[in-house]
C-alpha positions in Angstrom: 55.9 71.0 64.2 53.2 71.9 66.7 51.6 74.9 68.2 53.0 75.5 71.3 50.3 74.8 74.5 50.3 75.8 77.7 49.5 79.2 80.1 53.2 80.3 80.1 56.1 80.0 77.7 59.4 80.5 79.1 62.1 81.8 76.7 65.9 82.6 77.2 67.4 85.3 74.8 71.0 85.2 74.7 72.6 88.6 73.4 75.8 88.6 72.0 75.8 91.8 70.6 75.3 93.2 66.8 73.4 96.3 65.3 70.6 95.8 67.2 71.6 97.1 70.2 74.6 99.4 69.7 74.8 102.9 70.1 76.5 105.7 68.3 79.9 107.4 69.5 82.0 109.4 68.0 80.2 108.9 64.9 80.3 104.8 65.0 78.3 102.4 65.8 80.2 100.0 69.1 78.4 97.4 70.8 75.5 98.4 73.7 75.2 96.6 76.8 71.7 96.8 78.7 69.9 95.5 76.2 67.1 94.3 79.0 66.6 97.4 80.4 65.9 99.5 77.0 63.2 96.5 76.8 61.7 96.9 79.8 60.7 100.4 78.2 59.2 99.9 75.6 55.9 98.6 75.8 55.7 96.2 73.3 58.4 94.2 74.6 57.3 94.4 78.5 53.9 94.7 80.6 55.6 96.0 83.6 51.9 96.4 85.3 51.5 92.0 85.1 55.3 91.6 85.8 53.9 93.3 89.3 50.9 92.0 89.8 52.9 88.2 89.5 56.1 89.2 91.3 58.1 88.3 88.7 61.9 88.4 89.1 63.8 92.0 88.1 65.6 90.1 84.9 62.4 88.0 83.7 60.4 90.6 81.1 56.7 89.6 79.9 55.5 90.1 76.5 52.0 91.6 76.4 49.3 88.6 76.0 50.1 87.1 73.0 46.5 85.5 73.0 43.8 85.2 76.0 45.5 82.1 77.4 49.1 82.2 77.0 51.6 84.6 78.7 55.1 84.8 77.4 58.1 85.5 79.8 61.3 85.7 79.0 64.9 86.5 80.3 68.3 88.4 78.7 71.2 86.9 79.3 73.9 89.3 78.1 77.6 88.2 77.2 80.6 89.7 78.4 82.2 91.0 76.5 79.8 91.6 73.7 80.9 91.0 70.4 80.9 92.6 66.7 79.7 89.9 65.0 82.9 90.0 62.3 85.3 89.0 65.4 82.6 85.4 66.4 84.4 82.4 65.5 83.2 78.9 65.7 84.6 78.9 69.2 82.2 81.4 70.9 79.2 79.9 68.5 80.1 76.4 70.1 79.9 78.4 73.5 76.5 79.8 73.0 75.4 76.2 71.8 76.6 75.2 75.4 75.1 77.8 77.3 71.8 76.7 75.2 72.8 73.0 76.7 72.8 74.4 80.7 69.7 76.1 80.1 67.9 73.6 77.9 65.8 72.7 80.5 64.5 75.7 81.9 63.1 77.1 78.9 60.7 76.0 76.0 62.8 78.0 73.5 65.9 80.1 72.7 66.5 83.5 70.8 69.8 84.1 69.7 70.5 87.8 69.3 73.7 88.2 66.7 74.8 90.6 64.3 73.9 90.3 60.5 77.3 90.3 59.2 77.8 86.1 60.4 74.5 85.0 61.5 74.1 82.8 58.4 77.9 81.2 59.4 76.7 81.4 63.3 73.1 79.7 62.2 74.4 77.0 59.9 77.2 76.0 62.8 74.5 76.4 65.4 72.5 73.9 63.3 75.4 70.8 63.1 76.3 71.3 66.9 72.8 70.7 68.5 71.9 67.9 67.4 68.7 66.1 68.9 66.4 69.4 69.1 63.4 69.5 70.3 62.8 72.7 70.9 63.0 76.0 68.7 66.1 78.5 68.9 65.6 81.2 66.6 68.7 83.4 65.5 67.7 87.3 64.8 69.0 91.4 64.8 68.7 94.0 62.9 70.1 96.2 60.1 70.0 99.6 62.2 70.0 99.6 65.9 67.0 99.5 68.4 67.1 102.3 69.4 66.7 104.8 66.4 63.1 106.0 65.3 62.9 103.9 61.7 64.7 100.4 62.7 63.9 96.7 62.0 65.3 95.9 65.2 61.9 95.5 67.0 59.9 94.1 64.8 62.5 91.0 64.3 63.3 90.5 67.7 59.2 90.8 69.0 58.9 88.5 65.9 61.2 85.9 67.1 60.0 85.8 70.7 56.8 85.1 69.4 57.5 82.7 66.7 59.8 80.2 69.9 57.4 81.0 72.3 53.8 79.8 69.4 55.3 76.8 67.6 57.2 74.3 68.6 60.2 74.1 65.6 62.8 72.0 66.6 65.3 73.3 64.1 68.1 76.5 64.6 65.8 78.7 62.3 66.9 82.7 61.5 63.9 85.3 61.7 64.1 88.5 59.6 61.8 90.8 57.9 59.0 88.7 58.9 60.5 85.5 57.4 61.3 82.2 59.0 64.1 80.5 57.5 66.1 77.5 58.2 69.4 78.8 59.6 71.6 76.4 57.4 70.0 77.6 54.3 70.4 81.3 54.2 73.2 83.9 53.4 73.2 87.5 53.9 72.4 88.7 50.5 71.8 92.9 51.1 73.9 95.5 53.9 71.0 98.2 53.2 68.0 96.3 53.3 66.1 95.4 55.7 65.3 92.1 53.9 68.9 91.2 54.3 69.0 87.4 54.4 67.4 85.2 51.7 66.9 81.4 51.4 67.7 80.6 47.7 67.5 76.9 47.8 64.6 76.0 50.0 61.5 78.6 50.7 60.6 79.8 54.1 59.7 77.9 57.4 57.0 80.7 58.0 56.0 84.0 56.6 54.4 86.3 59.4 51.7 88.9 58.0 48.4 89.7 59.2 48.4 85.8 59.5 51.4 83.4 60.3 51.8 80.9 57.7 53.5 77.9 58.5 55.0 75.4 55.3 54.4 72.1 57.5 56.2 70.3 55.3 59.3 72.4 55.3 59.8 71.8 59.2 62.4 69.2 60.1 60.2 66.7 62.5 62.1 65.8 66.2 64.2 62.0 66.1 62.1 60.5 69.1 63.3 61.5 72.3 67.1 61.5 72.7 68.6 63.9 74.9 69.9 66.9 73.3 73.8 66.7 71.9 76.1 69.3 71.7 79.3 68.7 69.7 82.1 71.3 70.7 84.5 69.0 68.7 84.3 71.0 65.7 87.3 70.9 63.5 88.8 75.0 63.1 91.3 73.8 60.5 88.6 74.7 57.6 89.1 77.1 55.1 87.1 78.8 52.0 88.6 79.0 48.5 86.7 80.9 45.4 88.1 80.2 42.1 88.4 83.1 39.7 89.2 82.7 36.0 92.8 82.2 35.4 93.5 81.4 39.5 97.3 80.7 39.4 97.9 76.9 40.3 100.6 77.8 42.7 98.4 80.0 44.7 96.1 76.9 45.0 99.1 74.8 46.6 99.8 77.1 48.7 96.4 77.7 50.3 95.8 73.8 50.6 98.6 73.4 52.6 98.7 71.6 56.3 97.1 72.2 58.7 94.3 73.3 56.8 92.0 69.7 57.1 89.3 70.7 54.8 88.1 72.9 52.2 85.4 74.4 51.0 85.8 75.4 47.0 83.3 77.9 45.4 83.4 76.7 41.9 81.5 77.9 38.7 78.1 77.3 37.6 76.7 74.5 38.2 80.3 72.9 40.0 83.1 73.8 36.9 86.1 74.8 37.6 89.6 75.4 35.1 90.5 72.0 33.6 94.3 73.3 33.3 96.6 70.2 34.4 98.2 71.5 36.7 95.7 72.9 38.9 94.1 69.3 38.9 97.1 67.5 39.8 97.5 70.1 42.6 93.7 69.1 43.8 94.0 65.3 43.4 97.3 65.9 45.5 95.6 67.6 48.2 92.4 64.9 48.3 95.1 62.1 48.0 96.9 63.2 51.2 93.2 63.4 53.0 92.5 67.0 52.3 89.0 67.1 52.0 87.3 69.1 49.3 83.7 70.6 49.4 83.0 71.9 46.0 79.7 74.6 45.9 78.7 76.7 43.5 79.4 80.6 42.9 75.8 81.0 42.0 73.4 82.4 44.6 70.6 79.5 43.3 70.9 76.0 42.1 73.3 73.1 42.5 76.3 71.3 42.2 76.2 68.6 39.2 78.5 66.8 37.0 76.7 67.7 33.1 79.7 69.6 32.0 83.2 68.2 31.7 85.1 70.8 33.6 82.4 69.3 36.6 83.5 66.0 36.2 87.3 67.0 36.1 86.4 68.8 39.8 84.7 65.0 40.5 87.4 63.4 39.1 89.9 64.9 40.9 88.1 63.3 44.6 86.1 66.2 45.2 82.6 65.6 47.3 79.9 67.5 45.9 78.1 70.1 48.1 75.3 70.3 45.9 73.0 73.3 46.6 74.5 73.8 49.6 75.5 77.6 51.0 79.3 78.1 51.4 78.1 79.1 54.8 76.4 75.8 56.0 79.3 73.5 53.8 81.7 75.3 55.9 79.9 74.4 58.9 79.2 70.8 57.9 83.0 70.3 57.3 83.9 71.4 60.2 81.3 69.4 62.4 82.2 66.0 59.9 86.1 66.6 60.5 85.4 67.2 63.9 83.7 64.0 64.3 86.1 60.9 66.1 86.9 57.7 64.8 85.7 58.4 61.2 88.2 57.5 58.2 88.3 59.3 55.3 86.0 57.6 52.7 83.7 57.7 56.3 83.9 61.4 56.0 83.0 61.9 52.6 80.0 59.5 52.7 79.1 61.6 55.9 79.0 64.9 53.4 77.3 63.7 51.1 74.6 62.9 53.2 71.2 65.5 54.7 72.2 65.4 58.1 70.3 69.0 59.1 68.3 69.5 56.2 71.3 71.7 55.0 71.0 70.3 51.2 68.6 68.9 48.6 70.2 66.4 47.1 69.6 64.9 43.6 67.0 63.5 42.6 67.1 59.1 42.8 69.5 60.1 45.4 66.9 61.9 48.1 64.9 60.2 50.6 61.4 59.9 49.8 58.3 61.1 51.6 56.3 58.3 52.7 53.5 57.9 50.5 50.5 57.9 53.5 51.3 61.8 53.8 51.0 62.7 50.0 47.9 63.0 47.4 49.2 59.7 45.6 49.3 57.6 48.8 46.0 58.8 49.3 44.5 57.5 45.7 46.5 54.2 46.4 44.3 54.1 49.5 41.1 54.7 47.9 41.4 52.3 45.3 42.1 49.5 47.7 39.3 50.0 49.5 37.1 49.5 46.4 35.6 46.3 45.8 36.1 43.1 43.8 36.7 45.9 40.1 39.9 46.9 42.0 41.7 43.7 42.3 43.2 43.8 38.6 44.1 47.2 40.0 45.6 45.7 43.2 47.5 43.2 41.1 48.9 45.5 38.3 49.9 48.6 41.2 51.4 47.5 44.1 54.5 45.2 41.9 54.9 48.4 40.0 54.6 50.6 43.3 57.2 48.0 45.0 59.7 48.3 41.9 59.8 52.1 42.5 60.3 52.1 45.8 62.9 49.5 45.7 64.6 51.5 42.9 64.6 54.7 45.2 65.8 52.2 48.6 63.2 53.4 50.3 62.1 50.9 53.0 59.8 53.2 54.3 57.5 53.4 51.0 57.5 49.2 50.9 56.3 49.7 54.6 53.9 52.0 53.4 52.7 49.8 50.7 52.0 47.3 53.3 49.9 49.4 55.8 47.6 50.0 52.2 47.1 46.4 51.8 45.3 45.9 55.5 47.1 42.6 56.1 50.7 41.8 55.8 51.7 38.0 55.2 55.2 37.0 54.9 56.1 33.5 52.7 58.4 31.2 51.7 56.1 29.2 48.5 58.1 26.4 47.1 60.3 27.7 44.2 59.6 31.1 45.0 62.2 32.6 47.7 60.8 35.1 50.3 57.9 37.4 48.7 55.6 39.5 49.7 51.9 37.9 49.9 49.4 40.7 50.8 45.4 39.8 52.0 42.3 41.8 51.1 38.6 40.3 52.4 40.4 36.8 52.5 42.2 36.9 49.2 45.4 35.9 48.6 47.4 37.0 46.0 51.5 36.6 45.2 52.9 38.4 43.1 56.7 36.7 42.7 57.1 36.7 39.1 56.4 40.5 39.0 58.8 41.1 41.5 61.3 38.9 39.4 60.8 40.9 36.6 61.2 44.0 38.4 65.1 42.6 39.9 65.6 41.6 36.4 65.5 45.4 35.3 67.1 46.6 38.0 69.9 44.6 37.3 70.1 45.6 33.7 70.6 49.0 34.7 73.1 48.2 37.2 71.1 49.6 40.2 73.0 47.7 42.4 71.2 49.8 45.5 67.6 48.7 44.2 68.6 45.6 44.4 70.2 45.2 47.6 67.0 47.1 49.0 64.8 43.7 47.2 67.2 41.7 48.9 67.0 43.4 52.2 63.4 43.1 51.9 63.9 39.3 51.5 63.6 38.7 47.7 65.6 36.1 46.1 67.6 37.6 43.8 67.7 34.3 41.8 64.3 34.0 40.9 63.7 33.6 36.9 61.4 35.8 35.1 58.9 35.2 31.9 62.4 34.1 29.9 63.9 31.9 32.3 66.7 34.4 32.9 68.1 35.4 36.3 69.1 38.8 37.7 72.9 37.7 37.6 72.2 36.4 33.9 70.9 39.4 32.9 73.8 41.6 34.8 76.3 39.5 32.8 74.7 39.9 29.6 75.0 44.1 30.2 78.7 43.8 31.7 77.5 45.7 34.8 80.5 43.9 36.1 79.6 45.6 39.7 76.3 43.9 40.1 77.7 40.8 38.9 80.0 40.7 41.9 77.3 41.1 44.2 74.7 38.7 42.7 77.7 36.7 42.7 78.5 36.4 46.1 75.4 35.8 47.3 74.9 33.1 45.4 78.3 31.5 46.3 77.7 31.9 50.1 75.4 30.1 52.2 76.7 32.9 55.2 75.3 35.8 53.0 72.3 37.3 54.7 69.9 40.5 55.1 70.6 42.2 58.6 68.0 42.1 61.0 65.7 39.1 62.8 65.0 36.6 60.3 62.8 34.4 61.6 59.2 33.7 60.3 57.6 32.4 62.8 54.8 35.2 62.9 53.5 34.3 59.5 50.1 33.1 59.3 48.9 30.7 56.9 49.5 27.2 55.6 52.8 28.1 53.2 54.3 29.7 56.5 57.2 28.0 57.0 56.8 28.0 61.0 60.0 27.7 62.9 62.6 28.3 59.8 64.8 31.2 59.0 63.9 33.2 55.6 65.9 35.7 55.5 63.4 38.1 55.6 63.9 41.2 58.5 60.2 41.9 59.9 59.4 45.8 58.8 60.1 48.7 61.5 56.7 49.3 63.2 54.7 46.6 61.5 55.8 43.3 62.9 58.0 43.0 66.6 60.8 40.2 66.3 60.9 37.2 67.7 62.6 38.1 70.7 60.4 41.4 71.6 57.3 41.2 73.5 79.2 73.3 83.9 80.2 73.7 80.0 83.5 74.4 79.2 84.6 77.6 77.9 82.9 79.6 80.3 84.6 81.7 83.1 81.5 82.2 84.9 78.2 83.8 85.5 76.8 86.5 87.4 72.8 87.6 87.3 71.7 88.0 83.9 75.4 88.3 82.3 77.3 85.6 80.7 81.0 85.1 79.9 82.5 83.6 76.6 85.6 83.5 77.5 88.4 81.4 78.1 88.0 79.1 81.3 91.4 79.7 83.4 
């Protein structure tokens, strides 16, 4: 996340109806078109006088300065027809993610303007079909219309301008009642309120007061510089089942019938659901024909676990777990995973089970780490290995230790991490040892193989089979004794973790068995590098190069400022 440079920010603010601009007739509230021109208005939303003195076009507005050196312009594009919010689909979401696509770039950033009653289902489905962001589209409305005295109306949308025209967020975010919130994280929790959405699961992007704070470490970061990606393959054939105490096993059958594809299944708690037989044969029978199942919570906070046995009958009975996922954003996420070509069916579940928008916090062993170089710990590592000769006992004792963790966790990125602490990197093949990891320091060398031994050796009691394919990965030998003279696959067998067996098995029956990636060590320095032979051991992303490196559809049309969502003819 960055602030947002430059002399002009250019947004595009696609309104697609909702509370904030409708007007009252007949004593309800129906959708209002002319949205721009009640803006152009009101003062806060337009500085006619600069729009004049710069010649800008009749549908470009211009917020008032938003600081000495930064104008913000931006344009309405209006739908046709506009919509209640109750009657969007995924359909006309996956349109306005298109219309984002032809516009993309145009403009720095996007506003969204939606109703309340599905902006957290339009947010999270917003947030699975752009995929490659790098810039901010921020969803908002309001709770009582625009143009009535007391509303919320303009103070979210002048809000939202400012926050996609400031900072550079490249995420689908929802702004409301001064709150910036991931899109795919919130749910509409009040139909009074102005503080109508909340985030239970993950706190706010930004809160906006007499200052704007911005949690940093909240904001999803932009993948490089791919091109942006909008998948309008989303799969429609999704549905959304709560259970209820006693919830009749036949109704159950008859809601998982073809051609639903997928379901999402608000459970109890912490993931339970009823344990009656018949209602989990009627479950594995849906997952066993490919129906896939998404099991979240009732509860507004917390997640999906298995500590209870009625949780690990809903696992049991091939269930994926949605962990602290919102109903809203799992249905989404199914959809956009069922949507995706070529994938089989164990593909799709492994696909769900995955943080692919930031949609989930998942458990904890199972999460991706934050690289130690951006926390307070990494930074203590660092100063201690700067110290002088009192911290090589340190050195000797931390990093294996350090290195067993992040193995434990599969975290390549932490090893890498480790590494960068250490000044010098120094790949080896000692005699007797397999590939380790040498590491220099004013000239001193120091292997630590055994402790990396030992380390395998407990990961393979435990049957952390992913720990140990990260060591391996990394270029360990998974072979090497420790202080007893026992191997990893000795020490596997000894604790029946049959699974581990297998693998330590396998790769020590074939020659062919290798870590992915370049293998050669060639780049080592030093007289134990092996120069010119093949160790098995993949060079780290970023540290060492290898050898070998020095019109969308849907729409009917446009005219002006007003778009269609229709059906193309």
């Amino acid at each position: 996340m960055a602030r947002a440079l430059g002399p002009e920010r250019r947004l595009l603010a696609v309104y697609t109806g909702g509370t904030i601009g409708m007007r009252s007739e007949h004593g309800v509230l129906v959708p209002g078109s002319g949205l721009a021109a009640v803006l152009r208005t009101l003062p806060m939303f337009h500085d006619e006088e600069h729009a004049r003195a710069c010649g800008l076009p009749e549908d470009t507005l211009v917020l008032p300065p938003a600081s000495p050196a930064q104008r913000v312009t931006y344009t309405v594009l209006e739908c046709q027809p506009l919509f209640d919010s109750s009657d969007m689909t995924i359909t006309e979401w996956v349109q306005i993610a298109q219309t984002i696509e032809r516009h993309y770039g145009q403009y720095d950033g996007f506003v969204v303007i939606h109703g309340t009653d599905t902006m957290a289902f339009a947010a999270s489905v917003l947030s699975f079909v752009l995929e490659n962001l790098q810039k901010t589209v921020i969803l908002t409305g309001a709770q009582v219309p625009i143009h009535a005295l007391w509303n919320d109306g303009r103070e979210n949308l002048l809000g939202a301008l400012l926050m996609a025209s400031q900072y550079v967020i490249p995420e689908v975010c929802l702004f409301f009642q001064n709150q910036l919130f991931r899109g795919n994280r919130v749910t509409k929790v009040d139909s009074r309120r102005f503080a109508a959405f909340c985030s239970p699961n993950l706190p706010p992007l930004a809160v906006v007061g007499t200052d704007v704070t911005i949690n940093r470490e909240l904001v999803r970061k932009a993948r490089g510089k791919d091109p942006l990606v909008v998948h309008s393959s989303m799969e429609r054939d999704v549905g959304l089942l709560r259970l209820y105490p006693g919830i009749p096993a036949a109704l159950v059958r008859a809601f998982l019938q073809p051609p639903l594809k997928g379901v999402v299944m608000e459970t109890f708690g912490s993931g339970n659901g009823p344990t009656k037989p018949d209602l989990l044969r009627e479950l594995q029978a849906a997952a066993e024909r490919g129906l896939v199942i998404v099991n979240c919570t009732h509860c507004l906070q917390g997640s999906v676990t298995s500590d209870y046995a009625a949780g690990m009958a809903m696992a049991g009975a091939g269930i994926v777990s949605g962990f602290d996922m919102t109903s809203e954003a799992a249905l989404a996420k199914l959809s956009y995973v069922l949507g995706q070509p070529g994938l089989s069916l164990d593909g799709k579940k492994e696909l769900l089970a995955r943080d692919l928008r930031g949609e989930m916090t998942l458990p904890t062993g199972a999460e991706r780490r934050p690289s130690l170089s951006c926390s307070a710990l990494g930074r203590g590592i660092a100063q201690l290995l700067t110290l002088s000769q009192e911290a090589d006992a340190v050195r000797d004792a931390l990093m294996p230790s350090l290195a067993c963790a992040a193995a434990h966790a599969g975290n390549l990125e932490v090893l890498q991490v480790l590494v960068e602490l250490t000044s010098l990197l120094l790949l080896a093949t000692p005699p007797g040892e397999g590939c380790v990891v040498k590491y220099e320091a004013g000239g001193r060398h120091s292997l630590w193989g055994v402790h990396t031994c030992v380390c395998m050796l407990g990961l393979a009691s435990r049957a952390d089979l992913d720990g140990l394919q990260s060591w391996w990965q990394a270029g360990a030998d998974l072979g090497c004794p420790g202080y007893d003279g026992r191997s990893a696959l000795l020490v596997a067998e000894a604790a029946g973790n049959l699974e581990v067996v297998t693998f330590l098995q396998k790769l020590q029956g074939g020659a062919g068995a290798q870590a992915p990636g370049p293998r050669k060590c060639d780049l080592m320095e030093g007289p134990q590098a092996p120069h010119g032979s093949d160790c098995d051991v993949p060079p780290l992303p970023g540290l060492l190069p290898s050898v070998s490196e020095t019109q969308p559809e849907g729409f009917v049309g446009q005219s002006g400022n007003k778009i269609s969502l229709g059906t193309p003819p």
